[in-house]
N, C-alpha and C positions, 0 to 999 in steps of 0.2 A: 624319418620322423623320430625325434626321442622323445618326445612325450609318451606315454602308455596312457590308453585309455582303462579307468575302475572298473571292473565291476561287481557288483555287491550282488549275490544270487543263490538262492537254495529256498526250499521250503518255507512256508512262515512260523511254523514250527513243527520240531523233533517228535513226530509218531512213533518211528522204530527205525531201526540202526537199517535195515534192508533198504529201504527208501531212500533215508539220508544219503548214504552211500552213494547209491547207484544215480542220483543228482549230482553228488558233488562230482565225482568220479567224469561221468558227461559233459558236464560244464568247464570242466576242468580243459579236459581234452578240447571244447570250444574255444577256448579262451588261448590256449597253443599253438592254438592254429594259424591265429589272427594279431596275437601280440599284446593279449591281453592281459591286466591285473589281474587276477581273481580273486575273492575272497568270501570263502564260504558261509552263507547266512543263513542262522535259524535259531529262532525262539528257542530258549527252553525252558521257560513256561510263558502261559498269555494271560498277564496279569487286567489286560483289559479287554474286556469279555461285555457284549450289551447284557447276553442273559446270563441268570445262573449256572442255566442248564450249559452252557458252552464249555467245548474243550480247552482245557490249560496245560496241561499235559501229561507226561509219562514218568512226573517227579524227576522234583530239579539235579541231583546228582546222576542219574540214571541218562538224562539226556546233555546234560555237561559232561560226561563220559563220552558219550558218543562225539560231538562237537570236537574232544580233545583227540579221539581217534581219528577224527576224517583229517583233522590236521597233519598232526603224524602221519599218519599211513597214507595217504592222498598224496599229500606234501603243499599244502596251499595255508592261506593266511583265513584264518575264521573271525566270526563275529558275533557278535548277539548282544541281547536288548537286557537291560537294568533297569529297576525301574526303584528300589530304592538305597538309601544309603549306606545301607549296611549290605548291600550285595556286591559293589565292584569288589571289593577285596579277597573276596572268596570269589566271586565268576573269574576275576583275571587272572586266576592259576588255570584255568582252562581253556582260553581263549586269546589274539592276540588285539581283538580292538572292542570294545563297549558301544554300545548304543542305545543314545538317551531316546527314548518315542518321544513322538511331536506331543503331548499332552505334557508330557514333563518338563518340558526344555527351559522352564523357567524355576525348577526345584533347584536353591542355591549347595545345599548338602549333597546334593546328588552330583551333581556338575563335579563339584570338589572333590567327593569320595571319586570318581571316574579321573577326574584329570591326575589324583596324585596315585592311579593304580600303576600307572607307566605302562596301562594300551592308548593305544591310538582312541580316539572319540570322536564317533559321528553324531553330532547332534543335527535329530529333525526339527526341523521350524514347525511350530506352531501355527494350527488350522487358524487362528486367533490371531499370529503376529505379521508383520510388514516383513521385508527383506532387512530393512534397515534395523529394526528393533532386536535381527541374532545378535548385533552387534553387543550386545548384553551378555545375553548364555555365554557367547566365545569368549569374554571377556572373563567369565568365572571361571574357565579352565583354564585358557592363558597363565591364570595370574597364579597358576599349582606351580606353574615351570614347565607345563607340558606344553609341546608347542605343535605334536599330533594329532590334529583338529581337523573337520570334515563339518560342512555344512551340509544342510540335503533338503530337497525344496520338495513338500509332497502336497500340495495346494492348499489352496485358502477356504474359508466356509461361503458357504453362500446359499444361504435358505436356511431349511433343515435338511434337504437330504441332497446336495449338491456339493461336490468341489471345482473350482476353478482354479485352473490353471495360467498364472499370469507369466506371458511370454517373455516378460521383463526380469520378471525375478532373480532368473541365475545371474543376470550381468548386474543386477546392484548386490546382490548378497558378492560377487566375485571382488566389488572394490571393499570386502573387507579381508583382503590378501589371505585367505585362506579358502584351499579345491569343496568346488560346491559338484552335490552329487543331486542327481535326477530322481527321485522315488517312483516310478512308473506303474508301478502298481497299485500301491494307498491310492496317490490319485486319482485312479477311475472310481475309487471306490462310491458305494453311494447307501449312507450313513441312516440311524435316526429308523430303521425298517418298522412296523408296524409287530412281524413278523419274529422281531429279537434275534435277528441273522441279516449281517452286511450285506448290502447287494455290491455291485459293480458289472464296469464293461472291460472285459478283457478286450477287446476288439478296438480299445485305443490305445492299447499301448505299445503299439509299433508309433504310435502320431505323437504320443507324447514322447518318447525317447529321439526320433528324429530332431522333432524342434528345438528338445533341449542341446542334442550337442552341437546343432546351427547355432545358436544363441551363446555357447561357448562353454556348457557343463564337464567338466571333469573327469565323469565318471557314472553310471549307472546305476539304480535298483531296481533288484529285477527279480519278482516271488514265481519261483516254477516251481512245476510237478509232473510225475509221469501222465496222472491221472487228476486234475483240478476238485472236476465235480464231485468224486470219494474221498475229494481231503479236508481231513477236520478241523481244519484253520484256514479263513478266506479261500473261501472255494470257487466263490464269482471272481477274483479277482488275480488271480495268478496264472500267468501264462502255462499252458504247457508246454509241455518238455520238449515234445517234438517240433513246434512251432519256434525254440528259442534260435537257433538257426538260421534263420529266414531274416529275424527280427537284429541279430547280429550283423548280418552280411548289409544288410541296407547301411545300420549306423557305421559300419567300419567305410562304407562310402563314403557318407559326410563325414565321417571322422577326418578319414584322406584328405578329402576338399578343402576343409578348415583351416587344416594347418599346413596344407599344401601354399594356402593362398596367404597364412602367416608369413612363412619360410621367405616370399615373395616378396612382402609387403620392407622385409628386414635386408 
């Protein structure tokens, strides 16, 4: 098989360098085993917070330092989130791919600042938008020159405190010839709390990563942590550490099958 399956994984964001670390580090070694991409992911800061009171983080240089170290010394490809346009050109000295969150994905400044940083750009789709309607954002970074583009499907709204996951999505967002990636985590999530703290089910997201790479996904996202419930950024909704494992071995089954039965079909 030459295709490499992505995957996008670490923290949702940068507490302290001990943590970071010992995820990436973990993951990493998952990911060697199996023939994986990997590319280490983590906020460093969360610029979109329901309450006040919520954590953003351990300040932005302080945690772009770490990011830059697990790079280096790990030796894996990193990522993390932008959120306005004056930030890709300082984050991409630290980092080698940008990501736009689904709330943004229609900022035309942002898009641009990120496509002319020359990292790679995962842009999430919008709780708000159709599969067909990325074809816009990708079109704003396209048109930089950069042609390192990632779409990432993290479901659609539905209510106030629901997302839906449309089985369809990866395969029309794929006819817009650029790798669409699975957000497996956002997705459980479950929005709009009373309570000023996201809830979510971790417990679908072995379901939702299965279907997407049946369906023909590209690539993974995947929020771990050694300990979920003590961490200060989506704590419902990030698989733990010890569980990713399990959660790998399934998908690299259907991974096999898929393109076992491509290989075939050629």
């Amino acid at each position: 098989m030459n295709k490499q399956l992505i995957l996008i994984s670490g923290p949702c964001a940068i507490e302290d360098k001990k943590t970071a670390f010992e995820i990436a580090k973990e993951v990493k070694e998952l990911c060697q085993h199996w023939g994986i991409r990997y590319i280490f992911k983590a906020s460093y800061k969360k610029a979109n917070r329901t309450s006040k009171d919520s954590f953003t983080g351990i300040g932005d240089e302080a945690a772009l330092e770490i990011i830059k170290e697990i790079g280096e010394q790990v030796g894996v490809e990193t990522i993390t989130d932008v959120h306005e346009s004056s930030d890709p050109p300082i984050v991409s000295q630290y980092v080698d791919h940008l990501q736009i969150p689904a709330f943004l994905c229609r900022q035309t400044a942002l898009l641009e600042a990120a496509g002319n940083s020359g990292c790679g750009v995962n842009i999430k789709k919008g709780q708000f938008l159709s599969p067909e309607a990325m074809a816009f954002p990708l079109e704003k970074v396209l048109a930089t020159g950069n042609s390192n583009v990632w779409l990432c499907e993290r479901g659609t709204t539905f209510g106030y405190n629901n997302l839906i996951v449309d089985a369809t999505s990866i395969a029309r967002m794929k006819k817009l010839n650029v790798p669409v990636i699975m957000d497996c985590t956002h997705a459980t999530q479950q929005t709009n709390k009373a309570t000023g703290v996201t809830g979510g089910d971790p417990g679908l997201i072995d379901t939702i990563a299965l279907s997407a790479i049946a369906t023909g996904a590209d690539g993974l996202f995947i929020e771990t942590h050694p300990a979920p419930d003590k961490a200060k950024s989506d704590s419902q909704t990030m698989l733990a550490l010890a569980n990713l494992e399990h959660t790998i071995e399934q998908v690299m089954r259907i991974w096999s099958t898929v393109h076992q039965m491509s290989s075939n079909e050629k």
